[in-house]
C-alpha positions as a Markdown table, in Angstrom:
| # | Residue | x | y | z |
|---|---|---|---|---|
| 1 | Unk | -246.6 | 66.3 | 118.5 |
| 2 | Unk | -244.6 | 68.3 | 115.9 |
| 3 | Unk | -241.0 | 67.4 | 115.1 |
| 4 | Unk | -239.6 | 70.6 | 117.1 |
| 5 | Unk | -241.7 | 69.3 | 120.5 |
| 6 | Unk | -240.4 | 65.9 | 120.1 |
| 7 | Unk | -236.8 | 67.5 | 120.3 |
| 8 | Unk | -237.4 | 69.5 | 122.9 |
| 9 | Unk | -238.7 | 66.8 | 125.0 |
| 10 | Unk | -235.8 | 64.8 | 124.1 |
| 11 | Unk | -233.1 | 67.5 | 125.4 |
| 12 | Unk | -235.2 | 67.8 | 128.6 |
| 13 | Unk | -235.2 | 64.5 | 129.2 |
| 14 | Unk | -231.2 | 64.3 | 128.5 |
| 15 | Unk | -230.5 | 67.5 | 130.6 |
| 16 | Unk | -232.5 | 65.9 | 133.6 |
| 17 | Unk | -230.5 | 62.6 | 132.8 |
| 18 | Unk | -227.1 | 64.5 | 133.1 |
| 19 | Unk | -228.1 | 66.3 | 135.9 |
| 20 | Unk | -229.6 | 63.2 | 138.1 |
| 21 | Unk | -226.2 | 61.7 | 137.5 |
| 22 | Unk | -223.9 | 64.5 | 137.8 |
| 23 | Unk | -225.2 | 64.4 | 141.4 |
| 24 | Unk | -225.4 | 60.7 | 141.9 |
| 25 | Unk | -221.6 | 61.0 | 143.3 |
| 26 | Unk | -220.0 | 64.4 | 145.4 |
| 27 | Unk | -223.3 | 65.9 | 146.3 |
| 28 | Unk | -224.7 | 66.6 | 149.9 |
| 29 | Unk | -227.4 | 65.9 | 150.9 |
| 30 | Unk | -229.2 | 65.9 | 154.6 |
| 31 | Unk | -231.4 | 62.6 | 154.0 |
| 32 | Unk | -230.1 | 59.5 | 155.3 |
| 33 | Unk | -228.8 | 56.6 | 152.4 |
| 34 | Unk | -230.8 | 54.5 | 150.1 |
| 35 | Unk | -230.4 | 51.4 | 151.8 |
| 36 | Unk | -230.9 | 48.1 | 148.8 |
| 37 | Unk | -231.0 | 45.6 | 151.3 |
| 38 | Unk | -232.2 | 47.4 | 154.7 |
| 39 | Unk | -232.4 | 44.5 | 156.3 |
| 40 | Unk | -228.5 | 44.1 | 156.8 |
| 41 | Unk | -228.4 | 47.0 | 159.2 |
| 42 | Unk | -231.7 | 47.5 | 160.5 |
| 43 | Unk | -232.5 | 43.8 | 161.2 |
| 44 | Unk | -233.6 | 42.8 | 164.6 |
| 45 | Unk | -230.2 | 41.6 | 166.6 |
| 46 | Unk | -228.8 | 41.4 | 170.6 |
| 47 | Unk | -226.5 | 43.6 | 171.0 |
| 48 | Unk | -223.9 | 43.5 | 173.6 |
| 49 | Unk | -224.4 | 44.8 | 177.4 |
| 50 | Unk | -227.8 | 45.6 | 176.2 |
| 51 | Unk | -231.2 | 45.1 | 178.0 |
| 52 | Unk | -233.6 | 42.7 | 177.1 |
| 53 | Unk | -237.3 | 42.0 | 178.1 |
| 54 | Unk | -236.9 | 38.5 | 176.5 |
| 55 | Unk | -235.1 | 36.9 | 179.1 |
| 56 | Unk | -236.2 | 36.5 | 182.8 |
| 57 | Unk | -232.7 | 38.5 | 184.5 |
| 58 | Unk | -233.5 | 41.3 | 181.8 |
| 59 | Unk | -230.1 | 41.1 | 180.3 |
| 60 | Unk | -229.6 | 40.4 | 176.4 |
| 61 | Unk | -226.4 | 38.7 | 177.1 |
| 62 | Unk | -226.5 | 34.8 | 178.3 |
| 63 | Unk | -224.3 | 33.7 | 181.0 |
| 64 | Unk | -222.0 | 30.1 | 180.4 |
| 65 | Unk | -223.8 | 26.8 | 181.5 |
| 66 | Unk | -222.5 | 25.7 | 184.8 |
| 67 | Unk | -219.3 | 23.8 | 184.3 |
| 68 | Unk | -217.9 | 25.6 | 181.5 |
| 69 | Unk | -215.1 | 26.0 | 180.8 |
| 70 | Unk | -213.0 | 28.1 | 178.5 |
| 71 | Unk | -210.2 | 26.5 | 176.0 |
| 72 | Unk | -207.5 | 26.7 | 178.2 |
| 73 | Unk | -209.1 | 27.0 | 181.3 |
| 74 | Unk | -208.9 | 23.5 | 182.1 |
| 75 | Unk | -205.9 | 23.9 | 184.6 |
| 76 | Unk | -205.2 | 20.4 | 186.5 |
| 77 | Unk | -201.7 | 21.3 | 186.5 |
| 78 | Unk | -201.5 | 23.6 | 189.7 |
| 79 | Unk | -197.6 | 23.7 | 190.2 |
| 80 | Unk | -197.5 | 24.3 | 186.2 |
| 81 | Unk | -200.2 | 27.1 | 186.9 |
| 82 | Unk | -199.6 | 28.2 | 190.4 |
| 83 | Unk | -196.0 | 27.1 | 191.5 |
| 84 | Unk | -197.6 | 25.4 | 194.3 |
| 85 | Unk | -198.3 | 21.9 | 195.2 |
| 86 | Unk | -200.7 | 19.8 | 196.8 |
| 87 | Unk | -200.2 | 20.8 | 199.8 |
| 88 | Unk | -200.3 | 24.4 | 198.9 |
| 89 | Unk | -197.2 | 25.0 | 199.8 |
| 90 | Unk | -194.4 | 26.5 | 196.5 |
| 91 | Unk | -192.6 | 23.9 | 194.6 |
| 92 | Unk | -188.8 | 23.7 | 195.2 |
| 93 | Unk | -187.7 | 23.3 | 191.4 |
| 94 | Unk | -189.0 | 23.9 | 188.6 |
| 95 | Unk | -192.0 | 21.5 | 187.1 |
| 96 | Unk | -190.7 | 21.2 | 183.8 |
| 97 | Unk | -187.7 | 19.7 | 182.2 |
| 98 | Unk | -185.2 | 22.8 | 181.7 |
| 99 | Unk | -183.4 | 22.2 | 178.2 |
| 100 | Unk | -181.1 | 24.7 | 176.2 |
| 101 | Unk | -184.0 | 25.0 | 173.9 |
| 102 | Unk | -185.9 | 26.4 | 177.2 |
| 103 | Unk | -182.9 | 28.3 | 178.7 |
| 104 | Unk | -183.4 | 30.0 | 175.1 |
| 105 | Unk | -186.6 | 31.0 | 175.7 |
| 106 | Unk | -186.0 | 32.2 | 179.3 |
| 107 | Unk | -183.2 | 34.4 | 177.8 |
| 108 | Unk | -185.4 | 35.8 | 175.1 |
| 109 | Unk | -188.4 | 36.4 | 177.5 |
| 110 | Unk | -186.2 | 38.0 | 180.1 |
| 111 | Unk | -184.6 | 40.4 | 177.5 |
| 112 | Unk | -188.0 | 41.9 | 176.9 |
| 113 | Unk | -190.0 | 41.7 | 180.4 |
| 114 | Unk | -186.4 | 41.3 | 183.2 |
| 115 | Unk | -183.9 | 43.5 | 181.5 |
| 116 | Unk | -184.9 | 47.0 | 181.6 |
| 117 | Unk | -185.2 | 46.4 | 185.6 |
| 118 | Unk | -182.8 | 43.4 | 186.7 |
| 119 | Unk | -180.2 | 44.3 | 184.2 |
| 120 | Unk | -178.5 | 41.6 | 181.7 |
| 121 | Unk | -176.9 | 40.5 | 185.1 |
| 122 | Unk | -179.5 | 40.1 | 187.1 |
| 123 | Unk | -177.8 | 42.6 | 189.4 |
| 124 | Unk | -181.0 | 44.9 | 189.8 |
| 125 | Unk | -179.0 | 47.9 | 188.1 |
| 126 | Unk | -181.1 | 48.5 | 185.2 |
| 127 | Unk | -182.6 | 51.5 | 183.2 |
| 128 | Unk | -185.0 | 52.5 | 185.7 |
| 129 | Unk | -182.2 | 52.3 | 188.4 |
| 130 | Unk | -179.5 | 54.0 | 186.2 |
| 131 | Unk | -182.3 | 57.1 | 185.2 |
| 132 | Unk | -184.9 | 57.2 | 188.2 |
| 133 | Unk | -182.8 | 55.6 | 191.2 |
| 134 | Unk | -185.7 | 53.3 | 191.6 |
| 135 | Unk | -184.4 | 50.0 | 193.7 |
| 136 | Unk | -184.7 | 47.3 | 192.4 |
| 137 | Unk | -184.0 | 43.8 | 194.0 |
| 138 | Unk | -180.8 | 42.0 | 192.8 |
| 139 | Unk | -181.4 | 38.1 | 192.2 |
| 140 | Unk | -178.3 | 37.6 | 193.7 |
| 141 | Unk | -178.8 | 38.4 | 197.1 |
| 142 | Unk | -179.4 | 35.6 | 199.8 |
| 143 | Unk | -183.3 | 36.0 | 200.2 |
| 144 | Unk | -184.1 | 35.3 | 196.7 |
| 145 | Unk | -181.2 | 32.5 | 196.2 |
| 146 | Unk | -183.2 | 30.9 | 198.7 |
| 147 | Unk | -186.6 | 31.7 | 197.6 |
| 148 | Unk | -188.3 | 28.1 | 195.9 |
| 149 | Unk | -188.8 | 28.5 | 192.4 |
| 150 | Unk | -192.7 | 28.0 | 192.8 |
| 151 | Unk | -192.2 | 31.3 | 194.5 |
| 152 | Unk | -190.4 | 33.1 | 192.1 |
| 153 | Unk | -193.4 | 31.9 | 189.5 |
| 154 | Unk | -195.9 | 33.3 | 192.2 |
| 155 | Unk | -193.8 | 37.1 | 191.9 |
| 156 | Unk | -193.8 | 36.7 | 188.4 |
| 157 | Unk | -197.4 | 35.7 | 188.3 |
| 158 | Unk | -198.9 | 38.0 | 190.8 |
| 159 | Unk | -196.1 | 40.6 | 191.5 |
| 160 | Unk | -194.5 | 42.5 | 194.4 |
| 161 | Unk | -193.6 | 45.7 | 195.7 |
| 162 | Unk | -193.3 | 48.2 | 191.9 |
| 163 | Unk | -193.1 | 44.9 | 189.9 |
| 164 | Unk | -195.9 | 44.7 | 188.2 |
| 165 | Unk | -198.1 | 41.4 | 187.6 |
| 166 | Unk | -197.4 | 39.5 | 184.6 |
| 167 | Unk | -199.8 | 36.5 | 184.5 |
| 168 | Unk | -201.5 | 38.2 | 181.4 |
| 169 | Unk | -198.6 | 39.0 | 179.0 |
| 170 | Unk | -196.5 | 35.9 | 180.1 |
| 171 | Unk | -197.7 | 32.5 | 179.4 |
| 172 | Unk | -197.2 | 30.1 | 182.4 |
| 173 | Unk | -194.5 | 28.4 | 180.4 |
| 174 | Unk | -192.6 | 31.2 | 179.3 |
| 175 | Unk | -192.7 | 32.1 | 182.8 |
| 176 | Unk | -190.9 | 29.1 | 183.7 |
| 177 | Unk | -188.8 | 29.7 | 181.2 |
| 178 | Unk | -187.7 | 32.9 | 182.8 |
| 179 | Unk | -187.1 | 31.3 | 186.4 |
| 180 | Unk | -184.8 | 28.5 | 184.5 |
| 181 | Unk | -182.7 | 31.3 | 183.0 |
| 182 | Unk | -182.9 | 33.5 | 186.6 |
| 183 | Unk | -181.4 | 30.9 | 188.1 |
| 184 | Unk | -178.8 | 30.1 | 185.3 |
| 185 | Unk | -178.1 | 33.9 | 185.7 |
| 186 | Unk | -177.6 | 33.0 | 189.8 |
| 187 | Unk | -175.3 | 29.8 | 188.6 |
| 188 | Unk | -173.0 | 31.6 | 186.7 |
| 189 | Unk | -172.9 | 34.5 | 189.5 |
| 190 | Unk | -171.9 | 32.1 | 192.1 |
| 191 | Unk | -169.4 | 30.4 | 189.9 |
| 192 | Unk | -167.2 | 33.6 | 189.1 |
| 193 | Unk | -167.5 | 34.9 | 192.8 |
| 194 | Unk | -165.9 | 30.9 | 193.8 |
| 195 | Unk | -163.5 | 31.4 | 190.8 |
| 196 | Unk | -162.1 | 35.0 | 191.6 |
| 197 | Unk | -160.5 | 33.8 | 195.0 |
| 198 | Unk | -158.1 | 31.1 | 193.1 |
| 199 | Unk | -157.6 | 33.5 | 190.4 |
| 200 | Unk | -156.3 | 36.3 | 193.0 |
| 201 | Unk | -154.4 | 33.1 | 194.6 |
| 202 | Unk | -152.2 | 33.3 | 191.6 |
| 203 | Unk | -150.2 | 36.3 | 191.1 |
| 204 | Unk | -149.7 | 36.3 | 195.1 |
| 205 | Unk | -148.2 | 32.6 | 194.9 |
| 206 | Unk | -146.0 | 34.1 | 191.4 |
| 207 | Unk | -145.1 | 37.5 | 193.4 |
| 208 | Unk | -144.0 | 35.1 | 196.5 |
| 209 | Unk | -141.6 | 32.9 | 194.2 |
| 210 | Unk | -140.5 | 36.3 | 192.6 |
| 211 | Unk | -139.4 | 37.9 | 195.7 |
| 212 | Unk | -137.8 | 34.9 | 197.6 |
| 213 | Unk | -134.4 | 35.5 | 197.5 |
| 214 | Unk | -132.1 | 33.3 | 195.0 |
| 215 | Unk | -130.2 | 30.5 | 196.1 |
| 216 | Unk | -126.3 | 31.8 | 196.2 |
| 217 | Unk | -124.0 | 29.8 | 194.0 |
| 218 | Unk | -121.6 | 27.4 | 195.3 |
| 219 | Unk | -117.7 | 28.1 | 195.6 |
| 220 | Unk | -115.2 | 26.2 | 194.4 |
| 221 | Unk | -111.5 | 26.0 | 194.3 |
């Protein structure tokens, strides 16, 4: 091959070169990838929900051995996980020791689940009563001052009326935690209600002194 037919075949071969990899990135192209290692997404696998002639029930998925059970799931507790004893009947108090640290919680809990209904108070005035008028029950009132706190954990739990259930985004102990600061709420309710009939007692006794009438002086000669 002449020296001009070697150079020709050498810019050829470059042009293709710079063309191949001009294209090699931001061109189109209707075929499917080049796959290096197919095998990562075209291997055989089970997927989910799927069918399966494998298995005698037809389904890919496997079910749990009897007696498993999930972490967590173990729940020997029931008035920790029910509010209800033995007996099946709810538990009168509640079945944890109630500290400050847990009154803390309650309060935080409450703040983001309680408020926005039942108020800071607990007097059932909340957002959606102040906007939408919706009644909402007042923990104050006699029915639920008497209501046993496994009951309250079963209202929480399960829910009642427009309250919604809230055994999913509450954690049985930060559901306790709630009823220990519902009830603090009720404590502190009942306290100023016994303390506002002595404080009214006081002006009347200091308006009674005020308007008695003076002793008058003594006379002498």
């Amino acid at each position: 091959m002449s020296a001009l037919g070697r150079r020709l075949t050498g810019t050829l071969v470059l042009t293709s070169l710079v063309a191949v990899a001009g294209c090699a990135r931001g061109c189109t192209s209707s075929r499917p990838p080049i796959h290096l290692n197919p095998s990562m997404d075209h291997q055989q696998k089970v997927r989910a929900q799927t069918a399966s002639d494998f298995f005698y029930n037809g389904a890919s998925m496997r079910e749990p051995v009897p007696g498993t059970i999930p972490i967590g799931g173990l729940q020997e507790d029931a008035a920790f996980f029910t509010g209800k004893g033995a007996d099946g009947q709810f538990v009168e108090t509640i079945p944890v020791t109630v500290d400050e640290a847990v009154l803390e919680r309650g309060h935080q809990r409450y703040v983001i689940y309680c408020q926005p209904c039942h108020d800071a108070r607990g007097d059932g005035k909340g957002i959606l009563f102040q906007r939408g008028n919706v009644p909402t029950a007042s923990f104050h009132q006699e029915k639920i001052l008497k209501y046993p706190d496994g009951q309250l954990f079963d209202i929480v739990t399960n829910g009642m009326g427009l309250m919604p259930a809230y055994r999913w985004p509450i954690p049985p102990a930060d559901r306790w935690a709630i009823i220990a600061y519902v009830r603090e709420l009720e404590r502190r309710q009942l306290a100023r209600a016994a303390a506002a009939p002595a404080a009214a007692q006081v002006p009347a006794a200091a308006q009674a002194t005020a308007d008695k009438p003076a002793d008058k002086p003594a006379i002498t000669k």
